[in-house]
N, C-alpha and C positions, 0 to 999 in steps of 0.2 A: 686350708692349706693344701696344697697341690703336691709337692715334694720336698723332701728334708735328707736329700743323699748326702749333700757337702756341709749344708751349718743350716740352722732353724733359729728363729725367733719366738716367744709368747708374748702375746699380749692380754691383757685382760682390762673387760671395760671397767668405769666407774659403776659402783651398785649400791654404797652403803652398807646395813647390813645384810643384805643379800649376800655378802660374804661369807655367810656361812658356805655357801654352795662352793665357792674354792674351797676353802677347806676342805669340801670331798675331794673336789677333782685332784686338790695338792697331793693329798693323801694317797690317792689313785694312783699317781705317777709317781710318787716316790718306791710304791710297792712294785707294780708293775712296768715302770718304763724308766728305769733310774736314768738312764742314758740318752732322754731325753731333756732330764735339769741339768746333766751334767755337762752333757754336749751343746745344750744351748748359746749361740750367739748372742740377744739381747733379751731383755727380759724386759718389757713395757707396760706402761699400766700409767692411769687416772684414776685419781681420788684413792679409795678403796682398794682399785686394783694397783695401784703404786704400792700397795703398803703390802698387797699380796704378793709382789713381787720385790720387795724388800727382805719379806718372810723369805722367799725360795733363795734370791741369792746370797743371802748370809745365814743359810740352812738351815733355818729353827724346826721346831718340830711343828704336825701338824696339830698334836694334843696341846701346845701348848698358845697355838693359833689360835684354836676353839675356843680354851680356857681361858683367854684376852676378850676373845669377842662375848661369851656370853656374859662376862661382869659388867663390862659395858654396857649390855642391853639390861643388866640388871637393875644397873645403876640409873638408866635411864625410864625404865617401871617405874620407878620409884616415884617419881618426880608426876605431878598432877595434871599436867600437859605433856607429861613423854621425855622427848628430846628437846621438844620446842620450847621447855621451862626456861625461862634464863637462870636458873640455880643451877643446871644440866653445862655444863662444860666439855663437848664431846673432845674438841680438840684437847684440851689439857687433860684429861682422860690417855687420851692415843698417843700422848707426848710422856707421861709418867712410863706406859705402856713400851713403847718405844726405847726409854732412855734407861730402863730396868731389863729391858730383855734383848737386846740388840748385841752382839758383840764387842767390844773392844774398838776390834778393826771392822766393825761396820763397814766403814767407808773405802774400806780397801777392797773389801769385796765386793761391793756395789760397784765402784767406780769401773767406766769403761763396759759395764753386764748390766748393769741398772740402767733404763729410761724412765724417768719422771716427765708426765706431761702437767705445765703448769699454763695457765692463762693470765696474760700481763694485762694489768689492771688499765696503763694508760694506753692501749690502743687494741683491746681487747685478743690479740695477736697468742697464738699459741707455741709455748718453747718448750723443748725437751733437753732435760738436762740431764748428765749422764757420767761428771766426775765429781766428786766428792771432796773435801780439803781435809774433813774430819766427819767423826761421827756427831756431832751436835751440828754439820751442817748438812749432812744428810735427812737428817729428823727436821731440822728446818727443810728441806725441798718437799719433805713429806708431808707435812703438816701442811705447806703453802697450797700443794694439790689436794688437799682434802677442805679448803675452806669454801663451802660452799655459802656465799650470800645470803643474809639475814636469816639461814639455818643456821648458820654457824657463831655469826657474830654481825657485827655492822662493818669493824673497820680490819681490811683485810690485813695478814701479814707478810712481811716482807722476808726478801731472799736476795741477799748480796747487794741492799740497798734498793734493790724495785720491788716493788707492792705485785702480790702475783694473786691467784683463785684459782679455785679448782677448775684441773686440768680438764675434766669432761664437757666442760662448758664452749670449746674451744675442738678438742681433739682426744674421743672421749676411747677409742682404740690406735695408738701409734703403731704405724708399718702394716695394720692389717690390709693395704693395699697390695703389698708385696706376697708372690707366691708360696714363702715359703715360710709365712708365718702364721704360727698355731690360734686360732683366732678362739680367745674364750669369754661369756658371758652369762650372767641367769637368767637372759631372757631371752622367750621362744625366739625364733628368729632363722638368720643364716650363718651365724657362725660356724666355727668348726665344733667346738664343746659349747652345746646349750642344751636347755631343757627342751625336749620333744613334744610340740603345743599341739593343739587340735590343729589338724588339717585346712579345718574352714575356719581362718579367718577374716577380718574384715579387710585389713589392708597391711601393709608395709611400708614401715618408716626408716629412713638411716637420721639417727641423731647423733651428731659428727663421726660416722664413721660406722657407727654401731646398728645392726639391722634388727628393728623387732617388729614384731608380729604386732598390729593392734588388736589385740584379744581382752577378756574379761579376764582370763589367769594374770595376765601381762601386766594389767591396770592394778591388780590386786596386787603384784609384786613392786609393782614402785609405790606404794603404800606403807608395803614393810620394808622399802629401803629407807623409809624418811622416821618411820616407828618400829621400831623393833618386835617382834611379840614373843610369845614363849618359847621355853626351849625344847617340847615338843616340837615344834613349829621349824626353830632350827635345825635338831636333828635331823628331821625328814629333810629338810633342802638341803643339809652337809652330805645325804645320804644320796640323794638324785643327783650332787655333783660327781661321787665317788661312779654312779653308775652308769652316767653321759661320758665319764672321762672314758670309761671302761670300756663302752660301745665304740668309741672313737678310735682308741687302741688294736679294737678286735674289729672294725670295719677297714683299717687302713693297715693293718698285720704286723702292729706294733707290739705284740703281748709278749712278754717275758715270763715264764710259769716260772714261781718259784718256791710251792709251796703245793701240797694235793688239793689243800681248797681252790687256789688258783689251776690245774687242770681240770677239777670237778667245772670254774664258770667259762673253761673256755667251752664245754658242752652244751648248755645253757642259752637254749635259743634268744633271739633278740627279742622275738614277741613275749614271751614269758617273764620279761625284765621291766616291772610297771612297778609305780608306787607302795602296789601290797607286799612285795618282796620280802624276805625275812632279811634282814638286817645286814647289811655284811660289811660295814666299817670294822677296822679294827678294836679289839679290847679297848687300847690305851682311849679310843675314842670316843666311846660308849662311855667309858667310866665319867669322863666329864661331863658328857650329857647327864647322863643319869645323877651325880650329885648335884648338877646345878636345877633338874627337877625337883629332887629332893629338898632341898634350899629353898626354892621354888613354894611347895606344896606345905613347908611347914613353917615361913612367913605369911602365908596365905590370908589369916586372919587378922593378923596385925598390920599386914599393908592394907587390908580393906578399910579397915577400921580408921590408918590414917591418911588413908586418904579420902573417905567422909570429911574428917576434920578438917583438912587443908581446902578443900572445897570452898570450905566456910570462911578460911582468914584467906583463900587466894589473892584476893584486890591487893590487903595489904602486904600482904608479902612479895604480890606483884611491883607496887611500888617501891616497897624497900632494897628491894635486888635490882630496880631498874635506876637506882638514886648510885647505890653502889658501884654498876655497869659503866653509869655516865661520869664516875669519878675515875675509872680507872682510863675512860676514852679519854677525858680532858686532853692529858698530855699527849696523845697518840695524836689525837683532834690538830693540836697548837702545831703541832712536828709537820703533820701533814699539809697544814697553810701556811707553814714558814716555807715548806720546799717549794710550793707552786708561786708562792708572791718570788720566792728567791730564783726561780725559773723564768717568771714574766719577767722581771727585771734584766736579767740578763739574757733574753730575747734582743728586747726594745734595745739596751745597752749595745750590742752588737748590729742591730739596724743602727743606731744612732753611727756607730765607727763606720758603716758601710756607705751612709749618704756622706757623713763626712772624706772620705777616701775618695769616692767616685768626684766630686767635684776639682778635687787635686788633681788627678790622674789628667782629669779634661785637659785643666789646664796646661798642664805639661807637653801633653800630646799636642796642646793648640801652638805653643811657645817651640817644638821641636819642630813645627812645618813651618814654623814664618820664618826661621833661621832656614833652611832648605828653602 
């Protein structure tokens, strides 16, 4: 981002659970630069980052962001391959998710501040959507951006009657081309808020839009976007967003003190601000860490234990969920080649009136010069 004198945008890419790390940043700017959520012109985002910026314009907190996301990664431990389990339901998860904590008027306050980047199934074309009718079709534009292929499921879902995918696949940061958009991601790279990777890396890639670094940290971070891992693991990445956002703030002379802890870090040099840092998320946001460690450490024993066991019956259970899967596709299946045979017919149907027409028209024209 270049300058934010008259209106600013965010965008945030697609990451998964890398999410944690908005979380810091959200949190960051809510404390420190209110008046940059509140002043914001658009608010953009794929997959994940849609959903973070669903959070921001319908105001939720950011404790109770956290406390969304690590159930979900809990939920998804659980499970004997992860996320990847088909017993693992990410989407109906973020839709429960969604439809329990979203406001009322959702879609009022989305609509016109919310960009949703979606990717259209039949011509692989990228659309940002951006009013809302309600709030159950808001959670549908969300949910259509977070489908990512045979992660997520096989047959994609639809939005206002077209089959959409996640947005990153297509356009995975919206407007960050534009100067004057806050460009945020968790991975090392050129955004405006990202993590601060080693220096020497190997190369540099834009994946529609979005600039990373190809590093071993990087590689390990889309690893935990596709698997969740602890909520150690979390916390530390909620906590290097809160302090990228912070750096970003304080290199571009955004800071608002509003509190003596906050003049204590405007002193606080930038080299001194590395991973070993003592802590400095809010209470409200440590307490969820910290119970969902706790949670954590005293399943510990009984998740190992079943998940020994499920090792053992996996095939069949594989089977049985995968018999279940294909039953609930059928009819999705059936809908989706009644539309394309109902399409090809009324192709060919309209070629047929079109040869039929043109040969009249001839005629006409032929019978209007022999009279002249």
């Amino acid at each position: 981002m270049q300058e934010c004198d008259k209106e600013w945008n965010i965008s945030f890419a697609g990451c998964g659970f890398l999410m944690a790390y908005y979380c810091g940043v959200y949190c960051c700017l809510s404390e420190r630069a209110q008046f940059l959520l509140k002043g914001v012109t658009k608010i953009c985002g794929a997959s994940s980052g849609a959903l973070m910026g669903a959070v921001i314009a319908c105001q939720m907190s950011p404790a109770k962001c956290c406390e969304n996301l690590l159930e979900m990664s809990r939920e998804a431990r659980k499970c004997t391959l992860g996320a990847v389990h088909p017993s693992f339901s990410l989407l109906k998860i973020a839709r429960n998710f969604l439809s329990r904590d979203l406001p009322d008027d959702a879609h009022l306050l989305a609509s016109g501040r919310l960009y949703v980047s979606l990717t259209r199934v039949s011509d692989g074309k990228n659309v940002l959507v951006s009013e809302f009718d309600n709030k159950e079709d808001l959670i549908q534009a969300l949910i259509c951006s977070c489908f990512y292929p045979l992660y997520c499921g096989v047959i994609p879902p639809s939005y206002h009657g077209i089959r959409y995918v996640d947005g990153a696949l297509s356009d995975n940061m919206p407007f960050s081309s534009l100067r004057n958009t806050i460009t945020i991601s968790p991975f090392s790279g050129e955004s405006d808020i990202s993590p601060y990777g080693n220096p020497f890396y190997f190369h540099e890639i834009y994946y529609n839009n979005v600039s990373i670094h190809i590093s071993f940290i990087n590689a390990h971070r889309v690893v935990i976007a596709f698997f969740p891992p602890e909520p150690e693991v979390l916390a530390e990445m909620c906590q290097n967003g809160y302090k990228d956002a912070f750096l970003f703030l304080q290199e571009n002379k955004l800071l608002k003190p509003r509190s003596p802890l906050s003049e204590l870090w405007d002193h606080i040099p930038t080299s001194k601000m590395n991973g070993n840092s003592k802590s400095i998320l809010p209470e409200s946001i440590k307490k969820v860490f910290c119970k969902a460690s706790m949670m954590e450490n005293e399943d510990i024993f009984s998740m190992k234990l079943v998940s020994c066991v499920m090792w053992c019956i996996l095939p069949v259970e594989m089977a049985y969920i995968m018999l279940l899967r294909l039953a609930e596709w059928i009819p999705e299946m059936c809908k989706m080649t009644m539309g394309m045979i109902g399409g090809v017919w009324k192709k060919a149907f309209s070629s047929y009136l079109c040869t039929q027409k043109c040969p009249t028209l001839h005629q006409d024209s032929s019978s209007s010069k022999r009279t002249h």
